[in-house]
C-alpha angles and dihedrals in degrees: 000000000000092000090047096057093045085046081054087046092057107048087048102051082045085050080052113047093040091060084055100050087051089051107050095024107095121166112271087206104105111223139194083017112190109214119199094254086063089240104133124222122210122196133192133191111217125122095177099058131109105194133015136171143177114234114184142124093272091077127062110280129219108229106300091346124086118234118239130202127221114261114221115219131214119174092351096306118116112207133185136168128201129211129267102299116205115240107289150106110287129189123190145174129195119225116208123194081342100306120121119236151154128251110262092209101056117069095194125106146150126204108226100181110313097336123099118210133178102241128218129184119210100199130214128095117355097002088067090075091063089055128098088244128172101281138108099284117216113227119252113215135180112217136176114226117186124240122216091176094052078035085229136094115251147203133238146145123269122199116187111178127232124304095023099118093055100035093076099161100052134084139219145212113239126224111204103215121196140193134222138238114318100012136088151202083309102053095077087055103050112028108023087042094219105168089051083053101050096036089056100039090046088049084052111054095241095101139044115237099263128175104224120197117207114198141194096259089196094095080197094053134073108207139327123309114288091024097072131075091269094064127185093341085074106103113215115232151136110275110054124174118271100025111146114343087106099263096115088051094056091049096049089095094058083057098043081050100056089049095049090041091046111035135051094264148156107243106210136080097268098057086050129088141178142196141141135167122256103325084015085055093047091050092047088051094054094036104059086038096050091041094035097164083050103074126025082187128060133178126187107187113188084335118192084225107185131144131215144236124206091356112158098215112092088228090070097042121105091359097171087051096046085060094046095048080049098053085038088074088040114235118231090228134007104180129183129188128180135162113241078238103053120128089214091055105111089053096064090044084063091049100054092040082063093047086042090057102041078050085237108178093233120146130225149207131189116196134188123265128010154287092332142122096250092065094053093049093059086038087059092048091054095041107050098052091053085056126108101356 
């Protein structure tokens, strides 16, 4: 029995030591290591690979696929240096003897879609505001609003800014930010960086304190995937259910209630705005068409702008009119941005040769490069200081 209780001792103190050795032991390999030339260096441990490469947005990308660079290895350890990036939000994945993987010695990551990638900020001009930076930081709440339209309660992101919570007596605008295809009421947080961007540009004068509400744009889902009833066993993609077929935009009003129900705000169309990237962008375009006394700003970022014919829904009906009846009651602001990439370009081209004809006042920003995040970051620090004036 003796032998069987120091056997017991043993295991456990084994047990022990090696949970502490998990806990306290971190990888002494840097990487990514950003050199002051702003050339980054990766590095990999592992002595028993063949191959190994970097693949990211930092390197020049084929088509809708990232390009990726060859790693050199010395005593088991794969090393490779980029040149000089430009300031900016990176994401990256290594890729060893052909298998896609994350690097163990950044704990960083972002879900886009259903890929996980590690996450570096070069910092310097633009890329300051997506930093956590010294200034009075907003709070970022998920909240569950109930629908009466989708007949369900739902789950989105909610951004006061400072000073909300001890400035009871006064009141906000509120800015309506949506995602695109694939993503949810988390993709504006993570990716897009959206409370960095608002807490620095409202520390620094440039924009007015704004709550923004960032909602679930699938009308057939709940929330993102691993916050609804399914679990984990929800598998994030592309194609949800409820996309584009209008039932997000009749619902919009149920989410524009619970706001106004719930947050010191103004309640009229001035103190309202609107935006979202590529499907966001196409909801924000039907939406303040089909609502015109709702936003008196309005953001199409990438937008897949198309129109319909014969389409069933009433949000699709009469499209050219809708826009008419909005620019009737002049907008203070119509903004469109694309990439010269972009594979959504000439839809946009459509949509301001109508506006051209008809003589609408809209404004408009062509970017570099394509259908990616950084795009719509940029497009968020230009928008929002341009809100509520």
């Amino acid at each position: 029995m003796k032998n069987i209780f120091t056997i017991l001792a043993l295991m456990v103190a084994s047990v022990t030591a090696s949970a502490q050795q998990a806990l306290w032991s971190g990888s002494r390999i840097v990487s990514p290591e950003i050199n002051p030339d702003n050339t980054v260096t990766f590095r990999l441990h592992a002595p028993k690979a063949v191959k190994v490469q970097v693949t990211g947005d930092f390197l020049p990308s084929q088509g809708w696929v990232p390009g990726y660079a060859d790693l050199t290895e010395k005593d088991g350890i794969w090393e490779y240096t980029t040149y000089p990036l430009a300031p900016e939000l990176y994401s990256y994945s290594f890729i060893v003897d052909g298998f896609v993987t994350r690097d163990p010695s950044n704990v960083y990551m972002i879900r886009d879609v259903a890929s996980v990638m590690n996450v570096f900020i070069i910092g310097g001009g633009r890329a300051d505001l997506y930093k956590v930076n010294d200034v009075p930081h907003g709070t970022v709440s998920k909240v569950w609003y109930h629908s009466p339209t989708l007949g369900t309660d739902r789950r989105m992101t909610v951004y006061t800014p400072a000073g909300y919570e001890k400035n009871r007596k006064q009141k906000y605008p509120v800015f309506y930010l949506l995602h695109g295809a694939g993503g949810d009421e988390e993709a504006w947080m993570d990716l897009g960086r959206t409370s960095q961007i608002l807490d620095n540009l409202i520390a620094q004068g440039k924009a007015e304190p704004m709550i923004v509400v960032m909602t679930n744009g699938n009308a057939g889902e709940v929330a993102a995937p691993g916050q609804c009833p399914e679990g984990y066993e929800r598998i994030p993609g592309m194609q949800q259910r409820g996309m584009m077929e209008g039932s997000f935009e009749l619902h919009f009003p149920d989410v524009v209630k619970y706001i106004e129900d719930n947050y010191r705000v103004y309640k009229d169309k001035k103190h309202r705005a609107i935006a979202g990237l590529s499907m966001g962008g196409y909801h924000s375009l039907h939406i303040s068409k089909y609502y015109p006394d709702m936003f008196d700003y309005v953001g199409l970022f990438s937008a897949a702008a198309r129109f319909h014919e014969n389409s069933e829904c009433p949000v699709y009906q009469n499209e050219k009119s809708q826009i008419d009846t909005q620019f009737a009651k002049k907008p203070a602001l119509y903004w469109i941005a694309i990439g010269n990439t972009d594979f959504l370009y000439d839809e946009n081209v459509k949509l301001r040769q109508y506006l051209d004809e008809k003589e609408y006042t809209y404004e408009y920003m062509e970017s570099d490069e394509g259908h990616i995040w950084k795009n719509w970051r940029i497009y968020l620090t230009e928008f929002v200081p341009k809100l509520f004036k």
